[in-house]
C-alpha positions as a Markdown table, in Angstrom:
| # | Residue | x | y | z |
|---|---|---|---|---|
| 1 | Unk | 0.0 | 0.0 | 0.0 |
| 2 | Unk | 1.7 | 3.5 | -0.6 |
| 3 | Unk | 1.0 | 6.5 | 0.7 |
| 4 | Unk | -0.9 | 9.2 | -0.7 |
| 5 | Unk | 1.0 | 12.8 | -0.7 |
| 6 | Unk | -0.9 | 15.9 | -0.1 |
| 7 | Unk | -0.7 | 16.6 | -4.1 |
| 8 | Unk | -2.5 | 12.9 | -5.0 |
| 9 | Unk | -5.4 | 14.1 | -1.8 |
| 10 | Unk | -6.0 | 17.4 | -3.7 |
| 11 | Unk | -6.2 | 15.8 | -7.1 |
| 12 | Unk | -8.8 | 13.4 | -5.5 |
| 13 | Unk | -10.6 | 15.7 | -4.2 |
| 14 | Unk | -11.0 | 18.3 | -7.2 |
| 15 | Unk | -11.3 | 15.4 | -9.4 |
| 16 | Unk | -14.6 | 14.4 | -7.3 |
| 17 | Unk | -15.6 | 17.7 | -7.1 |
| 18 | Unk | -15.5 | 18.3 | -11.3 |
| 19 | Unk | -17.3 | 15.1 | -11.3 |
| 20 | Unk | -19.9 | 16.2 | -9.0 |
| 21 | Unk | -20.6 | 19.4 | -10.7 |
| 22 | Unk | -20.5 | 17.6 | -14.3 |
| 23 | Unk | -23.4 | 15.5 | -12.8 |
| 24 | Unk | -25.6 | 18.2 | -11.4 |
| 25 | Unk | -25.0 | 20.1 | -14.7 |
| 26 | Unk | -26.7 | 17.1 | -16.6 |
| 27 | Unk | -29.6 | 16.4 | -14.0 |
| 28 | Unk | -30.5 | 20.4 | -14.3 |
| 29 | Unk | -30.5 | 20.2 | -18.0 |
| 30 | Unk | -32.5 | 17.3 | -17.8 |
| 31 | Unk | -35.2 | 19.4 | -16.4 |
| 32 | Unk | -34.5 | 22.0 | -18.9 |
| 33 | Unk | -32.7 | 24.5 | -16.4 |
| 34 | Unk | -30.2 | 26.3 | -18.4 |
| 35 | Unk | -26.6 | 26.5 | -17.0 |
| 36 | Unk | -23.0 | 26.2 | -18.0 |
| 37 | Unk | -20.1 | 25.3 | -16.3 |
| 38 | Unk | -17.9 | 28.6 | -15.0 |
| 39 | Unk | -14.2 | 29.3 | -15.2 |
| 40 | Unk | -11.3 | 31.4 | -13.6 |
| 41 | Unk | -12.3 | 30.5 | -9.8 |
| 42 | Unk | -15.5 | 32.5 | -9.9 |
| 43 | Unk | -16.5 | 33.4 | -6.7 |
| 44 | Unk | -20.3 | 33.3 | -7.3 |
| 45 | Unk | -19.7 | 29.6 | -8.0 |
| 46 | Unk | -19.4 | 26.7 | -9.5 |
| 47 | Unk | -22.2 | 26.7 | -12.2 |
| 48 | Unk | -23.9 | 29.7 | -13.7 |
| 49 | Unk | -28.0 | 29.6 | -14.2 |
| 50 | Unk | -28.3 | 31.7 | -17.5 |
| 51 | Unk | -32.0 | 32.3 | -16.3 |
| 52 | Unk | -31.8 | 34.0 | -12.8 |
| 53 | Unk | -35.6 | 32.5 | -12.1 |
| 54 | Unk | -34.3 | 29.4 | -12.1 |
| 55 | Unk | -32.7 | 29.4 | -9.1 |
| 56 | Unk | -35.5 | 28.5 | -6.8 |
| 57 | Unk | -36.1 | 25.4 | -8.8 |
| 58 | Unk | -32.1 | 24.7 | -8.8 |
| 59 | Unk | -32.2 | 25.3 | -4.8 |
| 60 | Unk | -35.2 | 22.8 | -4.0 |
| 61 | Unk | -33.2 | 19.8 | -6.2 |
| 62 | Unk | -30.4 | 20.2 | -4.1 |
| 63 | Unk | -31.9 | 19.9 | -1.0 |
| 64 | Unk | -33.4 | 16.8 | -2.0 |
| 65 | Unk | -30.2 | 15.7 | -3.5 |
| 66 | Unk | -28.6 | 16.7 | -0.1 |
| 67 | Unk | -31.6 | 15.2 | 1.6 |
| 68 | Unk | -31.1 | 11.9 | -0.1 |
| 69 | Unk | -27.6 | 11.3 | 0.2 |
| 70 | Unk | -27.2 | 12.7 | 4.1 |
| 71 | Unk | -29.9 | 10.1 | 4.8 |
């Protein structure tokens, strides 16, 4: 068994992160919720809702999401 360094724990982590965000991008456009993935560390997030009203709809799937998988 080797060790992991602190590099290969980062990777891991971002690499599930992108994964994650990939995945929720492709269950929102599967309810037709517009969005794209950002770039350049935005600070307003991870995924940009091109309609603004959306965002309700976008909040209440992840709190189920969260709901489901904190269960």
């Amino acid at each position: 068994m080797t060790d992991q360094t602190d590099e290969d724990k980062m990777m891991e982590r971002l690499l599930i992160h992108k994964n994650m965000i990939g995945w929720l991008i492709k269950k929102l456009k599967a309810e037709e919720i517009e969005c794209q993935r950002t770039t350049g560390n935005d600070p307003n997030g991870d995924i940009l809702l091109i309609n603004p009203e959306d965002e309700p709809r976008v909040q209440e799937m992840i709190r189920k999401i969260q709901q489901e998988y904190n269960q």
